[in-house]
GUTORMI-69912 format. One record per residue (C-alpha): residue number from 0; y, z, x. Coordinates in pm, whole numbers. Example, Ala and Ser with C-alpha at 12.3 -4.5 7.8 and 13.67 -1.06 7.14 Angstrom:
// residues 2
PT num     yy     zz     xx
PT   0   -450    780   1230
PT   1   -106    714   1367
This chain:
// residues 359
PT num     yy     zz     xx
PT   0      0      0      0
PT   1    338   -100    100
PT   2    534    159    290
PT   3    876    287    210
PT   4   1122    595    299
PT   5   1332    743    -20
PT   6   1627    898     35
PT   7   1908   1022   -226
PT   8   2304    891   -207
PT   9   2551   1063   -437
PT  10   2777    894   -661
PT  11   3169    893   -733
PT  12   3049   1128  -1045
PT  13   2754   1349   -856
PT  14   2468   1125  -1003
PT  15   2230   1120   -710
PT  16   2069    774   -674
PT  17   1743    675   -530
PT  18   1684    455   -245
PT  19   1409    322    -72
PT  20   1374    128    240
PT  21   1135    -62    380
PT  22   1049   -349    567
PT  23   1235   -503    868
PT  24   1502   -824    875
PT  25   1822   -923    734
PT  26   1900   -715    495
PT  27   1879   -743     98
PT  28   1904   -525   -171
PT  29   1705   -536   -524
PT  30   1950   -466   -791
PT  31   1867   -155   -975
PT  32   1746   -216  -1367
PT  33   1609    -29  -1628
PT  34   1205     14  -1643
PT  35   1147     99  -1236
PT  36   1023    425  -1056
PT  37   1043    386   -635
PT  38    700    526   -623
PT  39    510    397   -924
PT  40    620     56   -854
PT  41    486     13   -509
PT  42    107     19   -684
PT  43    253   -224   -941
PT  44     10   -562  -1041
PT  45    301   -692  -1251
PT  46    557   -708   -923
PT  47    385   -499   -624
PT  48    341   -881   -468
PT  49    707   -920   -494
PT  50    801   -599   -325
PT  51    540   -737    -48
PT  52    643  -1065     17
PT  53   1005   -919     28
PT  54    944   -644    279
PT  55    753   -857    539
PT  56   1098  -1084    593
PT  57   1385   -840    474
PT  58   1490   -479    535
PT  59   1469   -433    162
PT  60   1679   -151    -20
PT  61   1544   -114   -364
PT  62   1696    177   -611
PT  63   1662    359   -918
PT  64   1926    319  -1151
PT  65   2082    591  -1241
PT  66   1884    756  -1591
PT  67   1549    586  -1424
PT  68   1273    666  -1197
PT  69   1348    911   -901
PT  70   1725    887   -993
PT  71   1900   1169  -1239
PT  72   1798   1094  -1578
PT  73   2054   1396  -1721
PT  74   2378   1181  -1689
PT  75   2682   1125  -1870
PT  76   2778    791  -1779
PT  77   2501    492  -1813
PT  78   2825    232  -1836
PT  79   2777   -127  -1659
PT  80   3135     34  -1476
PT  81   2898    289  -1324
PT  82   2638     67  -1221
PT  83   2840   -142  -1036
PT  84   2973    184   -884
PT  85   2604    268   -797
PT  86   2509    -71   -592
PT  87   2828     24   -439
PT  88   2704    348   -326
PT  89   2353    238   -215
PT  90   2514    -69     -8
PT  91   2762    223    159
PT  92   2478    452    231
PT  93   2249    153    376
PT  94   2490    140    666
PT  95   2479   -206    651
PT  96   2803   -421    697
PT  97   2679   -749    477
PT  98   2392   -748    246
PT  99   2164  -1002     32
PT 100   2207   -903   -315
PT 101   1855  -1017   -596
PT 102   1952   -983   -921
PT 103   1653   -992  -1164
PT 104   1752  -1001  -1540
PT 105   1994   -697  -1628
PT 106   2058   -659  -1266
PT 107   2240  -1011  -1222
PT 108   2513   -937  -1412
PT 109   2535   -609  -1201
PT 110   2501   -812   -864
PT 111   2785  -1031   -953
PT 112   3053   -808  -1018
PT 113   2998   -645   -729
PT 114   3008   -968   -530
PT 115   3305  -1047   -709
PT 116   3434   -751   -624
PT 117   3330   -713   -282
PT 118   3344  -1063   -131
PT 119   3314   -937    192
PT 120   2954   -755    188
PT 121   2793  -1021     40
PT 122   2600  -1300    215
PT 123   2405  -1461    -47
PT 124   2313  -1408   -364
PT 125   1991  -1473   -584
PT 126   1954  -1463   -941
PT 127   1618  -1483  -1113
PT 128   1595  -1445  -1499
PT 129   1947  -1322  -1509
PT 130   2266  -1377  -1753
PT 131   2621  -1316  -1772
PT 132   2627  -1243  -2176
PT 133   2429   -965  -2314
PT 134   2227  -1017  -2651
PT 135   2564   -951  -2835
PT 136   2755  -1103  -2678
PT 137   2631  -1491  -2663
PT 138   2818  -1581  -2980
PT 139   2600  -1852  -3208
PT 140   2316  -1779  -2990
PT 141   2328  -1391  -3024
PT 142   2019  -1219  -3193
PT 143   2050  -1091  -3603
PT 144   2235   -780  -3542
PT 145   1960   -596  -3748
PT 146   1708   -710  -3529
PT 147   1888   -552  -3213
PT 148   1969   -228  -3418
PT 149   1565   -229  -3497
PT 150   1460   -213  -3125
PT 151   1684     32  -3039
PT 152   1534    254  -3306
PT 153   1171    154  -3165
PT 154   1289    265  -2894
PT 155   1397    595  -3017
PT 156   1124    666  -3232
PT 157    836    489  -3009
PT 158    901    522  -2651
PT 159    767    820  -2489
PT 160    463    898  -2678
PT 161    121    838  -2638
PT 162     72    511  -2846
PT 163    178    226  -2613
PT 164    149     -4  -2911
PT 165    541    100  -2944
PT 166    576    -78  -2600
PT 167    401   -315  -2611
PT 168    669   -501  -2778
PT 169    877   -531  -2478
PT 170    561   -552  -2210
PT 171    470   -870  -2448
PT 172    798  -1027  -2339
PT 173    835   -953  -2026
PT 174    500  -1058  -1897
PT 175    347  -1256  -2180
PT 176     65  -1431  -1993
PT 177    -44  -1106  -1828
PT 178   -381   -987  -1812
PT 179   -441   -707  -1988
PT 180   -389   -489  -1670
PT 181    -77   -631  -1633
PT 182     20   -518  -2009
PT 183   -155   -138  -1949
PT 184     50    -91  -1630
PT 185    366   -187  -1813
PT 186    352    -11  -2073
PT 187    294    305  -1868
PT 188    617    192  -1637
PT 189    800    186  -1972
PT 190    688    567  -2026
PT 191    732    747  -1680
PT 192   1040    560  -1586
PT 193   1347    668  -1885
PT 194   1322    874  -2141
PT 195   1331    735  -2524
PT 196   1727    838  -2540
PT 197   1836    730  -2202
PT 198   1599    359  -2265
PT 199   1828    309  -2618
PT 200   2133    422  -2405
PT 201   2050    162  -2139
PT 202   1976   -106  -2394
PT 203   2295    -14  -2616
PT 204   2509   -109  -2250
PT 205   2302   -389  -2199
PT 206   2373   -571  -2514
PT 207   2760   -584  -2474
PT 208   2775   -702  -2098
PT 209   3008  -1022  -2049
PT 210   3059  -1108  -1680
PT 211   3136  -1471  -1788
PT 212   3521  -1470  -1654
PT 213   3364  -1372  -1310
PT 214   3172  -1618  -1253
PT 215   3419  -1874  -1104
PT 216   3535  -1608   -889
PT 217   3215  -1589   -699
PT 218   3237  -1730   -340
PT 219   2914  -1660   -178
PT 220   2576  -1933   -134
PT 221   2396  -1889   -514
PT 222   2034  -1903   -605
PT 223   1985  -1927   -983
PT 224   1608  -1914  -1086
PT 225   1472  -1897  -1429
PT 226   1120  -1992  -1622
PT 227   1204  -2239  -1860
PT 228    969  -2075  -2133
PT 229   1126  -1698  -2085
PT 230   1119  -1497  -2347
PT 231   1313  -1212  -2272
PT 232   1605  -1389  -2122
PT 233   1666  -1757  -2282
PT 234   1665  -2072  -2018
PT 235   2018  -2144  -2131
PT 236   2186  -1807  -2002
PT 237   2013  -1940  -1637
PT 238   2124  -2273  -1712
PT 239   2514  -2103  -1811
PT 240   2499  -1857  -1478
PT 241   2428  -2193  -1258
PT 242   2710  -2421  -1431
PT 243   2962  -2198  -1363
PT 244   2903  -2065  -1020
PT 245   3058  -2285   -795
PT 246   2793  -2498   -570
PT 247   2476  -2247   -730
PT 248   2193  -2390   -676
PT 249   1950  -2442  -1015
PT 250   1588  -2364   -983
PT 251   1427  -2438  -1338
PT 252   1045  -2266  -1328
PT 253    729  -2331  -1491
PT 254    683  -2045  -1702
PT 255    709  -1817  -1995
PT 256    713  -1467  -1753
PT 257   1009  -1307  -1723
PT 258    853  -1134  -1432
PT 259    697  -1408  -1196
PT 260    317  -1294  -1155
PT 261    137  -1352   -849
PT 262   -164  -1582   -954
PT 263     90  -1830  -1126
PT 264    221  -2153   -951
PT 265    544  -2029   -999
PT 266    570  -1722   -787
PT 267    480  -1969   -511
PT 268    749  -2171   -599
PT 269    972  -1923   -592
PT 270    888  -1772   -274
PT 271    948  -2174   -125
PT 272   1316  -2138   -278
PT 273   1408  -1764   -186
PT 274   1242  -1863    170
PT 275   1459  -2185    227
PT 276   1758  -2037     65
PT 277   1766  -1786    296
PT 278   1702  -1988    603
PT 279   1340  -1787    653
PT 280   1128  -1999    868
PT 281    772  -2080    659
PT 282    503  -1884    826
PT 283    100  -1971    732
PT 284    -36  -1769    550
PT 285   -289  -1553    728
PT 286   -649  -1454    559
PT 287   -661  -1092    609
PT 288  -1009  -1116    665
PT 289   -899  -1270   1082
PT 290   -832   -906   1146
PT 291  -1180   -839   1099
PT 292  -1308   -891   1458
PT 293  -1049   -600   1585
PT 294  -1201   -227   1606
PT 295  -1028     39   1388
PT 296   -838    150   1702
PT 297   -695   -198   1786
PT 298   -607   -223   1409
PT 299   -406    103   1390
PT 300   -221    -58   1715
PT 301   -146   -387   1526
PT 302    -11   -209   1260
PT 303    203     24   1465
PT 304    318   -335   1648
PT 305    400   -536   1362
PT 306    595   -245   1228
PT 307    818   -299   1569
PT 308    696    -10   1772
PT 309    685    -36   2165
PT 310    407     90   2390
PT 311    575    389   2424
PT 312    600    451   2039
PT 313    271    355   1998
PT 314    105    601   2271
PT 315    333    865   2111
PT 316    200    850   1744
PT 317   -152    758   1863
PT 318   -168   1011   2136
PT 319   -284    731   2358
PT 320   -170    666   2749
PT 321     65    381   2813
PT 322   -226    241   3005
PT 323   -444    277   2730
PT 324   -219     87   2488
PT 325   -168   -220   2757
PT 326   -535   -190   2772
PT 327   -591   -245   2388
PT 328   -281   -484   2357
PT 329   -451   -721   2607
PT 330   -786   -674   2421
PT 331   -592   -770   2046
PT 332   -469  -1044   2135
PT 333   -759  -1254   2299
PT 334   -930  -1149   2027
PT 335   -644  -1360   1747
PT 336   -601  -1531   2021
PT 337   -227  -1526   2045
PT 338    -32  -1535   2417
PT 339    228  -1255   2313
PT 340    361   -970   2125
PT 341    606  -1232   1870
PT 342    329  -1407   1819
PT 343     90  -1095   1756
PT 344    376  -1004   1493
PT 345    388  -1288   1301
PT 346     41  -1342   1227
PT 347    -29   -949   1166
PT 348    275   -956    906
PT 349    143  -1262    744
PT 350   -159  -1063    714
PT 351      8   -778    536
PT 352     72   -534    775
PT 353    396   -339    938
PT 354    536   -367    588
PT 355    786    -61    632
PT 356    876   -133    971
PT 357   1056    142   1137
PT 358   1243    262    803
């Protein structure tokens, strides 16, 4: 399982927000939304891939927003204001001068006022299943008003108990082609991560957001990705976000997930945008299975070296001589046959390992 370190930044009001880090690499930070948990999500079949695949090429910040997860649910404020204030605080804390920012659905709207905003800690921005207009606000194309005051009270009413059938309502749209383990582990996220007041509070803000007049004003490269069959977030509000950011790129994608799963052509897809986007290199893919000539000591090595460790590092935490290491370096890599430590990284990160790096 992907590793991370959580750590706790305080807001302008006191709210303490959840961070995690992990992996190593340019740096880019998930958007906080409603329905995540730091810790629940890293054993998650509906987007543990992502967090994978993100972490072996970024130094990925990821965060609870505030009422979810590891954050404080007991808060005052759940306003779009103060989540903007939030990816504020979490960029701050990072210590990093210029992030990434991946906006996924509620948390595009979020990433792009705070690009707006701050122009100058932004490299590049991606937006996957994301709008400007929340359900209320999208004029002809806005849902019955009754129909939106109905979910909230399933919300309400439905939420935290023990009958996920309440749930299931939203897992259904968020991940319709899921297998059923897909559906059980979402409807469980649903439960642990908000309670039934705070999820109606969250969807109450999320239903009157209007970024629209910022989108001209954004200045930074754009990514705009959305499956064309989504049924939690319509193709059009993709098709809106990419029209009016200027030079956005437009990635239409074969699907009706909101969340991209990992067996469908699509998440491959949209790893091949996000990787060229971002000017990432394409690395093979590496069958874990290669790693299987190695003993259990030269695998704890490769780990420790693909997380970035030196000999020095590595002799520390494995209580092993510097000659020792050399000794087992030299022996790892005739045996994946590559000529030196870059090369050893590569192909043991491909692999899935060093995921938290150093963090």
């Amino acid at each position: 399982m992907l590793r991370q370190s959580i750590r706790f930044a305080a807001a302008e009001d006191g709210v303490r927000i959840a961070y995690a880090t992990s992996g190593s690499g340019p740096a880019l930070v998930k958007v906080g939304t409603w329905m995540s948990h730091l810790e629940f999500d890293l054993g998650s079949p509906v987007w543990g891939h992502l967090l994978r695949w993100l972490s072996q090429r970024f130094t990925l910040l990821r965060y609870d927003q505030r009422g979810n997860g590891l954050s404080d649910w007991h808060v005052a404020d759940l306003s779009f204001e103060a989540w903007v204030r939030d990816l504020a605080t979490v960029v701050d804390a990072s210590g990093q001068e210029k992030v990434a920012l991946l906006g996924l659905s509620q948390g595009a709207p979020v990433a792009i006022a705070y690009a707006v905003r701050h122009p100058e800690r932004v490299s590049h921005l991606i937006l996957h299943g994301g709008y400007a207009r929340g359900r209320r606000r999208r004029g002809a194309d806005a849902a019955p008003e009754q129909l939106d005051a109905a979910v909230i009270q399933l919300v309400e009413h439905g939420w935290g108990g023990d009958d996920a059938s309440f749930r299931q309502f939203f897992t259904s749209q968020f991940v319709p082609d899921g297998t059923p383990e897909h559906h059980r582990w979402f409807n469980e996220l649903e439960r642990m991560s908000a309670s039934p007041a705070n999820a109606a509070r969250l969807l109450r803000t999320m239903y009157e957001i209007d970024v629209t007049a910022d989108l001209p004003a954004v200045a930074c490269p754009t990514l705009v990705l959305h499956a064309s069959g989504d049924l939690r977030v319509p193709f059009g509000e993709g098709r809106l976000l990419a029209g009016a950011i200027a030079q956005a790129r437009f990635v239409p994608l074969d699907s009706r997930n909101h969340l991209m799963l990992e067996h469908e052509p699509a998440w491959q897809r949209w790893t091949e945008e996000v990787a060229q986007f971002m000017g990432i290199r394409r690395e093979a893919v590496v069958d874990p299975a290669r790693l299987a000539v190695l003993t259990p000591r030269e695998r704890e090595l490769l780990e420790l070296i693909a997380q970035g460790r030196d000999n020095a590092q590595i002799g520390a935490v494995l209580g092993l001589s510097d000659k020792t290491v050399r000794n087992h370096i030299t022996s790892i890599f005739a045996k994946l046959e590559v000529e030196n430590r870059p090369q050893a990284i590569v192909l043991a990160r491909s692999a899935g390992l060093g995921g938290a790096g150093l963090a």
